[in-house]
C-alpha positions as CSV (number, residue, x, y, z in Angstrom):
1,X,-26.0,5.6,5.6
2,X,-23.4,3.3,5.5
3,X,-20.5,3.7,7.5
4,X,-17.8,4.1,7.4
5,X,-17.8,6.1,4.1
6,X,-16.0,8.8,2.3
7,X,-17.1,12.1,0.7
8,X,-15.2,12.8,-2.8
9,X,-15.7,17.0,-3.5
10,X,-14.9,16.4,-7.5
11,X,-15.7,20.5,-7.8
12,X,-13.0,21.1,-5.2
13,X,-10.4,18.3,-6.8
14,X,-11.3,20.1,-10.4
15,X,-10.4,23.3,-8.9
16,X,-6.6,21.6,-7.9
17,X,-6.6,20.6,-11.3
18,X,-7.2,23.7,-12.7
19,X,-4.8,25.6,-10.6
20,X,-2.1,23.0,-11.2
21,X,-2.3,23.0,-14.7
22,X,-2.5,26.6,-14.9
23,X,0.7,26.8,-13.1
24,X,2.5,23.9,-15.5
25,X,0.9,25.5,-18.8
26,X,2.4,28.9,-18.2
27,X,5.9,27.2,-18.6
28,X,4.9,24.9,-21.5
29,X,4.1,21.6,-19.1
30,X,1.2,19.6,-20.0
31,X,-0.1,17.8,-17.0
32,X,-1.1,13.9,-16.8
33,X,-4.0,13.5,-14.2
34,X,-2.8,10.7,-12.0
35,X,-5.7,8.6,-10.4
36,X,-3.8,5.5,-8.7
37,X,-4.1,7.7,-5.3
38,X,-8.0,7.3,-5.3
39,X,-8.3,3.7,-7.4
40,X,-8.6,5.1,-10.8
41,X,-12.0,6.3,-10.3
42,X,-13.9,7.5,-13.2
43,X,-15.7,10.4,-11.7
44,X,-12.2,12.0,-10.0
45,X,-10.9,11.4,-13.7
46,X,-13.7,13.4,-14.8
47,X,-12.8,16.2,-12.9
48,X,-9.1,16.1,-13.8
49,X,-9.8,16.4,-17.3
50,X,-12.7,19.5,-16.6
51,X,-9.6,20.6,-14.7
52,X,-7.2,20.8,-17.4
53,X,-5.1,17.9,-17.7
54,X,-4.4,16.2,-21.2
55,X,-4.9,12.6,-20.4
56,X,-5.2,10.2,-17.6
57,X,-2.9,7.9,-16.2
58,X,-2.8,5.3,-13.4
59,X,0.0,2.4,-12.7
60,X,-3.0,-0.3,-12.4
61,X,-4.6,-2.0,-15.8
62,X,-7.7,-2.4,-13.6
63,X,-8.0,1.3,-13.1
64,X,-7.5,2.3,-16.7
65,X,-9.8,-0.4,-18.1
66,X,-12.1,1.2,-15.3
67,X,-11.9,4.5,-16.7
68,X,-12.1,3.8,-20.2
69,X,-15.1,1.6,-19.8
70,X,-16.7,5.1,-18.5
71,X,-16.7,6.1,-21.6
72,X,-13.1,7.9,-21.5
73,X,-12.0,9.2,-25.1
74,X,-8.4,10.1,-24.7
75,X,-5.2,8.7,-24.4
76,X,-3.9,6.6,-21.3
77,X,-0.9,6.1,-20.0
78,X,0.3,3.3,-18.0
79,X,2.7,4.5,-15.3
80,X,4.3,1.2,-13.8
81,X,6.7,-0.5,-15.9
82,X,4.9,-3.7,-17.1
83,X,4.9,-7.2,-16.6
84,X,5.0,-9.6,-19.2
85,X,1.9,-11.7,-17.7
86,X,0.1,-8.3,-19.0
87,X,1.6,-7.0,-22.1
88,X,-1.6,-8.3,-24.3
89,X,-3.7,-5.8,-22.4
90,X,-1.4,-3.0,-21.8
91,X,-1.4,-2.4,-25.5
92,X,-4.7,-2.9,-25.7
93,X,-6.2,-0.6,-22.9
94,X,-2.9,1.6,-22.9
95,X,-1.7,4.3,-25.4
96,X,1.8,4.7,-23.6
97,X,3.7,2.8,-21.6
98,X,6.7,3.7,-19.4
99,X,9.2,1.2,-19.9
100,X,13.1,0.3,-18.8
101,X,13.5,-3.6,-20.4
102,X,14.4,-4.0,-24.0
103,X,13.1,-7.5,-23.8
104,X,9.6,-5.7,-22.4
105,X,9.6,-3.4,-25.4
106,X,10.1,-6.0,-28.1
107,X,7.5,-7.8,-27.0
108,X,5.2,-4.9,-26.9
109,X,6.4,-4.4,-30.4
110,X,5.3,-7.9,-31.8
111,X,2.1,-7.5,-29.7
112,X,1.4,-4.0,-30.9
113,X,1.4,-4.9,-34.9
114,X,-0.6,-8.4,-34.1
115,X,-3.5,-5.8,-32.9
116,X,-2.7,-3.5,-35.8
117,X,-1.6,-0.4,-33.3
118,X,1.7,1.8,-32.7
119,X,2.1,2.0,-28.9
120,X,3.7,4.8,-27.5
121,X,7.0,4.0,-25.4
122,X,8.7,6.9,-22.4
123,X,11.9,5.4,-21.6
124,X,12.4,5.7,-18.0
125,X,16.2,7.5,-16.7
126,X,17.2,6.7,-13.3
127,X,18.6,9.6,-12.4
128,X,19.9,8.5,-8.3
129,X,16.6,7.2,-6.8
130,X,17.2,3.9,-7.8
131,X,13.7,3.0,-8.7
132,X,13.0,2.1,-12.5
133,X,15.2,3.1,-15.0
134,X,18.1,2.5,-16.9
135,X,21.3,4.4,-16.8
136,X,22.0,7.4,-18.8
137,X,25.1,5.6,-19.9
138,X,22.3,2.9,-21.5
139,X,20.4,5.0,-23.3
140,X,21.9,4.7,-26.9
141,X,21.8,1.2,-26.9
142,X,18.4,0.9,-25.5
143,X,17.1,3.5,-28.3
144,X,19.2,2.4,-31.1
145,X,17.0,-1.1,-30.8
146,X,14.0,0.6,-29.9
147,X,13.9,2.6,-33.5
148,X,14.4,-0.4,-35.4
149,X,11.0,-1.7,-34.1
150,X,7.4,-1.5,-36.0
151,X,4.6,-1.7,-33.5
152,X,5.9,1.1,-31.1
153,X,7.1,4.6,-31.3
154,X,9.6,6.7,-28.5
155,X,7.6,9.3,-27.5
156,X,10.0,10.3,-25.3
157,X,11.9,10.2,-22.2
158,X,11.3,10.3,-18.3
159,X,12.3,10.0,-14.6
160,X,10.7,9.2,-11.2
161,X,12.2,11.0,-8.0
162,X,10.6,11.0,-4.5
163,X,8.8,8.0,-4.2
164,X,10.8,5.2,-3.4
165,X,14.6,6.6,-2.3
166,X,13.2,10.3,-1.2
167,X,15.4,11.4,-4.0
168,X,14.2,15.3,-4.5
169,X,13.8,17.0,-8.2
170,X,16.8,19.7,-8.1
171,X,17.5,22.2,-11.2
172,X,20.7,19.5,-11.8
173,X,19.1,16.4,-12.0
174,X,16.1,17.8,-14.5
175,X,18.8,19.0,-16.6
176,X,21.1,16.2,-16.5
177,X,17.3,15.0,-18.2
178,X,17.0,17.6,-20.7
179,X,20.7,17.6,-21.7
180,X,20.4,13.7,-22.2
181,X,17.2,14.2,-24.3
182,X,18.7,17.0,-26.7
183,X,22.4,14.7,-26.8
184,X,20.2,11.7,-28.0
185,X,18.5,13.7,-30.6
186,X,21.4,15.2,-32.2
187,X,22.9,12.2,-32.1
188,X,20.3,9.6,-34.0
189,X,19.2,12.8,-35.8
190,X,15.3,12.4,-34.5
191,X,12.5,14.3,-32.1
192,X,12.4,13.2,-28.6
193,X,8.7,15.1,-27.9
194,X,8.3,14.3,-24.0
195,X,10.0,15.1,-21.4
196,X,8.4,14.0,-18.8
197,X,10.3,15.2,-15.6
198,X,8.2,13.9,-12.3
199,X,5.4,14.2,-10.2
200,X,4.0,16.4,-7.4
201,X,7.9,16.8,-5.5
202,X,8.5,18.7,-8.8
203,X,6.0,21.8,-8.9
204,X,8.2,23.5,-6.1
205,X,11.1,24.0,-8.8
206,X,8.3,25.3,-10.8
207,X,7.2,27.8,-7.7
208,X,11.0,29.0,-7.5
209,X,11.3,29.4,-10.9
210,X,14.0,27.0,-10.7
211,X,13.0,24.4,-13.1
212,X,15.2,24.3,-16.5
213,X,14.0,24.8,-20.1
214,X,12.9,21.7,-22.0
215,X,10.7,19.7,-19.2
216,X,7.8,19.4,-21.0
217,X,5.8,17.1,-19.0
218,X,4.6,15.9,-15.2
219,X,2.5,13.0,-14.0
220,X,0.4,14.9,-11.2
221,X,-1.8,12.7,-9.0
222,X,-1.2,13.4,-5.4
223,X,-1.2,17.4,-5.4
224,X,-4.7,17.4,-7.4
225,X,-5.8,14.6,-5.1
226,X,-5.1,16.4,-1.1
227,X,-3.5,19.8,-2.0
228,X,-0.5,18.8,-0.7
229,X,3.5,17.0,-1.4
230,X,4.4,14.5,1.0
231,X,7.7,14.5,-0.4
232,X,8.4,18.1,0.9
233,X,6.0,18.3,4.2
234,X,4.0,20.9,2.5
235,X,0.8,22.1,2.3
236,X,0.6,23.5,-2.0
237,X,-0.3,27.1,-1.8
238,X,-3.4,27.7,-3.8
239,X,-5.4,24.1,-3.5
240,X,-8.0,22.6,-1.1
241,X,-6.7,19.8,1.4
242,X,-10.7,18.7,2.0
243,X,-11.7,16.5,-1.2
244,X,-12.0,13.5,0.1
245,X,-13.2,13.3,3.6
246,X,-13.3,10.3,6.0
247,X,-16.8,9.5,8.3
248,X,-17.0,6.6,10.9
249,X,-19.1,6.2,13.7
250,X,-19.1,6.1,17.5
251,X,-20.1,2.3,18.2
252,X,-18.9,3.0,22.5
253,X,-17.9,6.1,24.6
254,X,-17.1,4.9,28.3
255,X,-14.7,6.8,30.4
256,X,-11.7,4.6,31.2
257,X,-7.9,4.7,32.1
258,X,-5.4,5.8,29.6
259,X,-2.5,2.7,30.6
260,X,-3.5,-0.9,29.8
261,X,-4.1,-3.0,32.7
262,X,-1.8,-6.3,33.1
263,X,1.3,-7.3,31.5
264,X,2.1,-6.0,28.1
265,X,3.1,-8.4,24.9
266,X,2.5,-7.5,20.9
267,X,-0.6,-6.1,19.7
268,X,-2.5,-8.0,16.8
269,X,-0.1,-6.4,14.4
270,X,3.1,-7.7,15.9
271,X,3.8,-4.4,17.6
272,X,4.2,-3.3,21.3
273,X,2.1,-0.3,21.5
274,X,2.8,2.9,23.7
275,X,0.5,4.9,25.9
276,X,1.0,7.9,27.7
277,X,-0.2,8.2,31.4
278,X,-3.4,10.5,31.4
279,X,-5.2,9.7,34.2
280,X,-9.0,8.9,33.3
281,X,-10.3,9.6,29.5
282,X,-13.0,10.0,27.7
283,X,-12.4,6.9,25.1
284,X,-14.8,6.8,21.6
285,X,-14.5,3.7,20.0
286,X,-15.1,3.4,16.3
287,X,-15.7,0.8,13.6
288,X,-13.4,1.8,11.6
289,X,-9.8,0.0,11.5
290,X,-6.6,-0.5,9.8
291,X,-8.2,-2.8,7.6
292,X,-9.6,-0.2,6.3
293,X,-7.5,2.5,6.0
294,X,-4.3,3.9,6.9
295,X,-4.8,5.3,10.8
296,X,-1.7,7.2,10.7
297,X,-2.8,9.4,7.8
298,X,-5.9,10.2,9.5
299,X,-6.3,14.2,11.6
300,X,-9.6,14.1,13.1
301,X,-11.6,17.2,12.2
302,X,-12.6,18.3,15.8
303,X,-10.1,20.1,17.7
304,X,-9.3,18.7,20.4
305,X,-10.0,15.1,19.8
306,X,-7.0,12.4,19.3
307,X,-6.1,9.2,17.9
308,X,-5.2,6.9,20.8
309,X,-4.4,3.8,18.5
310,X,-6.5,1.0,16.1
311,X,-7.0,-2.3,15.6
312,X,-7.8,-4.5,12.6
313,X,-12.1,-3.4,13.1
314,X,-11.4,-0.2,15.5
315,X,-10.5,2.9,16.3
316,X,-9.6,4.4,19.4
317,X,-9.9,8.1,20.2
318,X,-9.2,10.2,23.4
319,X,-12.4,12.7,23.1
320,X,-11.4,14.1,26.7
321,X,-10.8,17.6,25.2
322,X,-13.0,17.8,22.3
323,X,-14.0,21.5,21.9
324,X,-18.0,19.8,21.4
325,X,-19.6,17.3,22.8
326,X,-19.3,13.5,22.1
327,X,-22.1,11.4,21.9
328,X,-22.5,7.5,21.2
329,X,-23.6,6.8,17.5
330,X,-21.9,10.4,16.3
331,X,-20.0,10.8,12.9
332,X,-16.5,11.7,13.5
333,X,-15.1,13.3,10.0
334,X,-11.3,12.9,9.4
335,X,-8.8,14.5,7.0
336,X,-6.7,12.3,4.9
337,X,-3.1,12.3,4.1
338,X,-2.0,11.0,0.7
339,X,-0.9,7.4,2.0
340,X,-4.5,7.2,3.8
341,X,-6.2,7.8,0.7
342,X,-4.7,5.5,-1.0
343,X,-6.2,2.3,1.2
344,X,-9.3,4.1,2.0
345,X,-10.3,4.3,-1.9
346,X,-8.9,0.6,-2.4
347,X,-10.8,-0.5,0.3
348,X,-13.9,-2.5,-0.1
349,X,-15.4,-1.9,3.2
350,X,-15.7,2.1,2.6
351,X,-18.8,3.8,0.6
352,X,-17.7,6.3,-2.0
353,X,-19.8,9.5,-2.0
354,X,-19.3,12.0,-4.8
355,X,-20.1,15.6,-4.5
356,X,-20.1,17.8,-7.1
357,X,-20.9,21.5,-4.9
C-alpha cells in the first residue's frame, strides 16, 4: 500500500445524501450534490445522485468536465461566478451558471447561441456577506437586460452566506430572498423557478422549522461530505462523520523531550511554534505533512494520541498516552474536518481508496 492514502466509504456518503435530501424534499427543497469538497470526484458524485440529489455541482470546470467524462447524464451547475478566460467552456460543460456581472452574462449569451444552446443563469443576491452578488436594489436592472438576451434563460435567483464573512442563514435574510423573488415576478410579469437559498449553514433553519416558504433549493456539499457544518460547530444529527478517512505511517518513534533545544526563530512556514513543557514523550513521526493536507483539520483516531505539530514532509505526534501500543511502521488513521478534506482530495501525493461496504 501506498501511503499516505485515504479511504472514501461512498455507501456511508450515499446514506448523508439520502438523509439530507429526505430532510430538504419533505419541505419542497431539491438538493444539488456539491463535490468541490472532495475534487469533483466521479465516484462521490455517484453516490450523491444514488443518494437523492437532482444534479451535481462543483465551482471548478476541471471537476465538472471530470464528472461528465464519467459518463454523467444530468445537468451541472457551475457554482463560482466565472471568468471570462473560461466562458467558451462553462457553456459548454455547464447547464447553469451562477452569475453577478451583466457584462459576464452577455457574453455567455453570444457564446451560448454560437454553440446552439440556452444556458441557464441564477443570479446571485448579496444579502450582508459580502461575497458575490449584486444588491437587491440592482436586481431590475440586472434582469430587465438579462430577458432581452437569446442564448440564456433566468432560472432563478440565489445567495451565499457562511463562507467568506460567517454571515449565518436567519428566517429574515431567506425571506428578504423570497420576498425579492415574488416582487420581481409580479413586477416583469414572469416565473422565477429557483430559489436557491445556501448551503450546509442552512439545514439548521430547516431542523427548527424556521425556514420561510418559497426556498426551493440548496447546494449541499460539505454536510453529505463529513456529517457535519463548520459554520455552526456542529456535528448534523442523523449522518456519519467517518467517509473519508486519513492513513499515514510511522517512519520514527524515539522517546525525546517535549521543548526544543537551543534558541528559538520561525519554523519553515514563517511561524514561531509553541510547545508545552512535558517532561519526556513518546514522539511518532510520520510522512505525512502540510503539503499534503490540512494538519489542523486532522483528530487522530486513537485516544489518547496528539498532534504535536508538522512540517512541509512530517507529522509530529505525542503517542505518550495512547490507549494501545505504538510501534514503528504502524498506520495511524485520522478523521478529517471539512477544510482537511478539501487539500487531502486535491492533493497529489495521497491514494484515493473507494469503498463501497
Amino acid at each position: 500500500m501506498r501511503y499516505p492514502y485515504l479511504i472514501v466509504d461512498l455507501n456511508k456518503i450515499e446514506k448523508n445524501a439520502r438523509y439530507i435530501t429526505s430532510l430538504c424534499n419533505k419541505i419542497g427543497i431539491e438538493v444539488v450534490g456539491v463535490t468541490k469538497g472532495c475534487c469533483g470526484m466521479p465516484e462521490v458524485a455517484n453516490a450523491m445522485l444514488k443518494g437523492g440529489v437532482k444534479f451535481i455541482g462543483d465551482s471548478r470546470l476541471d471537476n465538472l468536465k471530470k464528472i461528465r467524462s464519467s459518463g454523467y447524464k444530468k445537468e451541472l451547475m457551475l457554482l463560482r461566478i466565472p471568468m471570462e478566460s473560461e466562458l467558451k467552456d462553462v457553456v459548454e460543460i455547464a447547464d447553469i451558471s451562477l452569475n453577478s456581472e451583466i457584462s459576464i452574462i452577455k457574453k455567455i449569451s453570444d457564446i451560448a447561441k454560437d454553440q446552439g444552446k440556452i444556458h441557464k443563469i441564477i443570479l446571485m443576491i448579496d444579502l450582508g456577506e459580502l461575497r458575490e452578488g449584486i444588491l437587491p436594489k440592482d436586481t431590475k436592472d440586472y434582469i430587465k437586460q438579462i430577458l432581452k438576451l437569446d442564448g440564456v434563460i433566468l432560472s432563478g435567483i440565489g445567495t451565499n452566506l457562511a463562507c467568506f464573512s460567517g454571515i449565518l442563514p436567519t428566517y429574515e435574510n431567506m425571506k428578504e430572498l423570497v420576498d425579492l423573488k415574488n416582487e420581481l415576478e409580479d413586477f416583469f410579469n414572469i416565473k422565477i423557478s429557483v430559489v436557491s437559498g445556501g448551503n450546509t449553514s442552512a439545514l439548521k433553519l430547516i431542523e427548527d422549522n424556521n425556514l420561510p416558504a418559497g426556498i426551493n433549493q440548496f447546494r449541499v456539499g460539505e454536510v453529505i461530505l463529513t456529517g457535519t457544518d463548520v459554520s455552526g460547530n456542529r456535528i448534523v444529527p442523523g449522518t456519519y462523520q467517518d467517509t473519508f478517512i486519513l492513513v499515514a505511517q510511522i517512519i520514527e518513534l524515539k522517546e525525546k523531550a517535549s521543548l526544543p533545544i537551543g534558541k528559538l526563530g520561525r519554523d519553515a512556514f514563517g511561524n514561531i511554534p509553541k510547545f508545552i513543557d512535558k517532561g519526556l514523550i513518546k514522539r511518532a513521526i510520520l510522512a505525512l505533512g502540510k503539503q499534503d493536507v490540512d494538519i489542523k483539520g486532522l483528530t487522530p483516531l486513537i485516544d489518547g494520541v496528539e498532534i504535536v505539530g508538522a512540517s512541509g514532509d512530517h507529522l509530529v505526534l505525542d503517542v505518550s498516552k495512547s490507549s494501545q501500543e505504538i510501534k514503528l511502521n504502524q498506520e495511524i488513521r485520522f478523521k478529517l474536518n471539512y477544510s482537511a478534506l478539501l487539500s487531502a482530495c486535491t492533493s497529489p501525493y495521497i491514494t484515493k481508496i473507494f469503498i463501497h461496504n
